[in-house]
N, C-alpha and C positions, 0 to 999 in steps of 0.2 A: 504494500500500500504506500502511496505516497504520501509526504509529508501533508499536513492539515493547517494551514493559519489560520489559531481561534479567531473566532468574530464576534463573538459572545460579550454581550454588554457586561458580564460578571469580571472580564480583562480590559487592559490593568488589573492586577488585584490590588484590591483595597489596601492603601496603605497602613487602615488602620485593624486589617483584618488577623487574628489570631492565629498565629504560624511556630507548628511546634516543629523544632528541628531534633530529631532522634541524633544521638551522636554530638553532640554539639562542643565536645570540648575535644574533638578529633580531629586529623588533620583537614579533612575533608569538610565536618559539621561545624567546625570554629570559622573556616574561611567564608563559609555561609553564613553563618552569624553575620558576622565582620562586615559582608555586603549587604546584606539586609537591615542592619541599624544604619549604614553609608547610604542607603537607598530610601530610608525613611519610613522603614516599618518599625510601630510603636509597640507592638503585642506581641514579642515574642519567647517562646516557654519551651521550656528542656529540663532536663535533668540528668544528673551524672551519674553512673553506674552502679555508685555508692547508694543512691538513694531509689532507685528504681533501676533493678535489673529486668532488663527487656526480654529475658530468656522465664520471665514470672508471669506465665500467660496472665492466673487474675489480677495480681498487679497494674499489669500493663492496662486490662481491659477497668483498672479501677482512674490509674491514671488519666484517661480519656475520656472517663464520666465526669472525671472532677474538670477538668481542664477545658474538655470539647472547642477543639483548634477547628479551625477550619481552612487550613490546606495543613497537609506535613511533607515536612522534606527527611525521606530516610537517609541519612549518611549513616547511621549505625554498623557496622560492621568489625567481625573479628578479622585483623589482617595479620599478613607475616611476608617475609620472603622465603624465599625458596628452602631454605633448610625448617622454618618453623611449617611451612605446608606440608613439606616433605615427611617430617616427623609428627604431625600432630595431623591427619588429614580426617580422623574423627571425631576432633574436637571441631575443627572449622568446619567441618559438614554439618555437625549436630547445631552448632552456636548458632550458625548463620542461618540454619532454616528456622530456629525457634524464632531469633529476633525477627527474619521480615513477617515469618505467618502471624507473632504477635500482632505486630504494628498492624500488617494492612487489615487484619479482622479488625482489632478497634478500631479501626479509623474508619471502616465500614459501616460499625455500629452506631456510631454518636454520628453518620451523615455527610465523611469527610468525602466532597468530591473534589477538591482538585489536589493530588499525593503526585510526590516524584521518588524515584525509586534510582539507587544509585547504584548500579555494580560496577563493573570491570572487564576490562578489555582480553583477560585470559578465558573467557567464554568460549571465544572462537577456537576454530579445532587447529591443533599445533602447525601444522602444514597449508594455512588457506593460503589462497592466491593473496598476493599482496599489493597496495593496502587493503585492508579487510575491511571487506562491504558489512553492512547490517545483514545482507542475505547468505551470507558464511554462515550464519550460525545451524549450527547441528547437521554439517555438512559432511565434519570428518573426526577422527578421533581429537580427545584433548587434551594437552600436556601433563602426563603423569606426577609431574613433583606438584600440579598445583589442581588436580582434578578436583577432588571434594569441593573445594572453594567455587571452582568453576560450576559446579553443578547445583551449587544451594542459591548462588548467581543467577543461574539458567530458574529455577527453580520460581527465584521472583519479578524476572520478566515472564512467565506463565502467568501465575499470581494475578501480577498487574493487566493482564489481559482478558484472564477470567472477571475479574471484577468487572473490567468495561463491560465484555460480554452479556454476565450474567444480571449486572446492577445500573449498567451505563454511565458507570464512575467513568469523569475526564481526571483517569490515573495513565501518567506516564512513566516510560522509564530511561535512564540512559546510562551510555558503556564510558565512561573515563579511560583513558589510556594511564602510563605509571604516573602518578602523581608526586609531589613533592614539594617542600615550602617549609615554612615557618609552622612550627609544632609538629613537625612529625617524627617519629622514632627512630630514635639512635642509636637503640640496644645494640651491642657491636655482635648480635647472633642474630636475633630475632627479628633485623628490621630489614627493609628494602635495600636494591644497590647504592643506590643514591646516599640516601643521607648515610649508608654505612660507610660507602667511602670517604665522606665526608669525615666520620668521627675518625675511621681508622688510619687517614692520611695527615688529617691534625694533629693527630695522637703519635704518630712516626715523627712529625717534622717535630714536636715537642718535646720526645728522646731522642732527635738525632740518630731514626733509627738509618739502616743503608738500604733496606729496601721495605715495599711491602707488596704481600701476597694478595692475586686477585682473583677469585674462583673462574677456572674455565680460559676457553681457548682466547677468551676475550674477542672472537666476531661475531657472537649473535646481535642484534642489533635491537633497538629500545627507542621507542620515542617519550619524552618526557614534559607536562603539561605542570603548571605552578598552580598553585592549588587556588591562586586569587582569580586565573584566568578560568578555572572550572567553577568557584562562586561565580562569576558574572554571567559563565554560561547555564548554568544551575536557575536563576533568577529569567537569564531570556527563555529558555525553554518553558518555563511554567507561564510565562506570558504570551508563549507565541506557537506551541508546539501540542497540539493533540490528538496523537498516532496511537494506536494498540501496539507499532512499530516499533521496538526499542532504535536510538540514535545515538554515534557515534561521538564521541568528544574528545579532541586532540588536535596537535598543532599540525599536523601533515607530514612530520621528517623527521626523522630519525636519525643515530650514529649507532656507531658499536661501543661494546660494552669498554672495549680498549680505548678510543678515545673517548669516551666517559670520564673514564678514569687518571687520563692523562690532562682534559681541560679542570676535573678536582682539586690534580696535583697542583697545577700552574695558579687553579685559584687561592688554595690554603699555604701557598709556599712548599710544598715538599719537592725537593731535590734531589731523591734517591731516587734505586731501582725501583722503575713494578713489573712485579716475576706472575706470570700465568702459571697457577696449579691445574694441570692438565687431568688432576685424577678428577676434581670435583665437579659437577653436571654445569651445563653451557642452560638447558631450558630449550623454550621456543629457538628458533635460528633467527627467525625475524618478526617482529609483532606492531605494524604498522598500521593503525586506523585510517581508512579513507573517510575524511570528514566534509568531502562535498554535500552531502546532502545539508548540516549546520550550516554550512558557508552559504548554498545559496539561503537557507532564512534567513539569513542575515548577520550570521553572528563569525567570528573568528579570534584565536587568539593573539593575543600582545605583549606576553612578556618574552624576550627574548631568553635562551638559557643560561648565557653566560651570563646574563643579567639578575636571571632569579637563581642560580648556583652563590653566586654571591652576595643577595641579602640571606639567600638561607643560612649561608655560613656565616652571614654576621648573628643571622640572630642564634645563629649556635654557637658562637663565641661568648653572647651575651648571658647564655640559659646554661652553658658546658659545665658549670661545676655541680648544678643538678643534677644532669642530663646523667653525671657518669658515675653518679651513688647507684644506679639503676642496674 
């Protein structure tokens, strides 16, 4: 199906409309935040995992009576890189189907029709033609070290579809390619490429170490999206986008995971070797979003990467003596 531009006198949404964002102190749900009080919404309510675990179906379904939002944006999600999916792929399968089936039932119950739904771009099957169209999906097998993830993913763009189906909820969803920015995970195990090299080549040029290790052959290739340019696109979608069609979200171009790691080094100062450990898995070969169909609605992104590599490292400079009690 083709893209849909609402027309619907309910868009614009109100700015002063009741907007709960699941996840909100995440890399993803903070940056939403962030542009939604910049954009001039007054109403908006979360909660932090401490206080409502989203995996507490009546919780959840208590929370939504009390609160009754009227849109929600899920950012909620268990994430990891590649060695936490790898290791934990029944915890990230069980986590993530509880939280979206929570959400989108409550939000079904108290009335919510307009929900965005936020997965990720390892949906698509490891091998698709590239860039990968929205019509990859469930084309071909999917990458093993991150299946479970992928399929509780898949799982809630169904969700989101049935709902329209069955309820004629204007619920969409959409695919983020790797993200990164300000708040995101530093764990030197547990988190993404990105900010891991980040910690763990600060962390070299800090001892002086000679080199640092980088998992894999270093050419599968990555495209990388700032998590401010997925809030602004987070925000147009819900004002301009109403497809059963999950839609792709990314800047269009990619590198490899080698220069990744070499534009890191050059950002944080590190001067040593980086050595490819050949035994540890590469992933996908290459995971590129074709994001024409966003482009032509109208929207594209504008941070540049060497640009958001290095606020992100400022603000990890600023937060690093937290960051690494963790």
């Amino acid at each position: 199906m083709d893209p849909v531009s609402i027309s619907s006198p309910e868009f614009p949404l109100d700015r002063s409309a009741r907007i709960y964002v699941a996840g909100h102190r995440g890399l993803s749900g903070s940056a939403i935040w962030r542009r939604l009080e910049a954009s001039g919404f007054t109403d908006l309510v979360g909660a932090s995992s401490a206080d409502l675990d989203l995996r507490d179906r009546a919780r959840v379904f208590e929370y939504f009576e009390e609160k009754r939002p009227e849109v929600v944006i899920d950012a909620a999600a268990r994430v990891g890189g590649i060695l936490a999916n790898d290791t934990y792929p029944a915890d990230f399968l069980s986590d993530n189907l509880q939280i979206q089936l929570n959400i989108m039932d409550a939000a079904n119950s108290v009335g919510v029709d307009r929900l965005l739904f936020l997965g990720s771009s390892c949906i698509y099957p490891k091998f698709a033609l590239q860039p990968i169209r929205e019509s990859s999906l469930l084309t071909g097998e999917l990458e093993s070290t991150n299946d479970a993830y992928a399929i509780a993913k898949i799982a809630g763009i169904m969700q989101v579809q049935s709902y329209r189906r069955q309820y004629g909820r204007h619920w969409i969803s959409a695919m983020p390619t790797n993200l990164y920015g300000p708040g995101d995970n530093f764990h030197p195990r547990n988190s993404h490429v990105l900010p891991s090299l980040i910690r763990r080549l600060d962390e070299a040029r800090r001892d002086d170490a000679p080199e640092v290790v980088v998992w894999g052959t270093g050419t599968p290739r990555r495209e990388f999206l700032h998590v401010d340019d997925l809030a602004a696109a987070a925000l147009f979608l819900l004002e301009n986008y109403d497809s059963p069609d999950t839609i792709n979200v990314g800047v269009g171009t990619d590198l490899s995971i080698r220069q990744l790691a070499e534009l890191v080094a050059r950002t944080v100062g590190f001067t040593g070797i980086l050595v490819q450990d050949l035994t540890k898995p590469d992933g996908t070969p290459q995971k590129l979003l074709d994001v024409s169909r966003l482009s032509e609605l109208g929207w594209n992104s504008s941070i540049d990467l060497a640009d958001g590599i290095a606020s992100t490292f400022q603000w990890y400079l600023d937060n690093h003596e937290h960051l690494r009690a963790k």
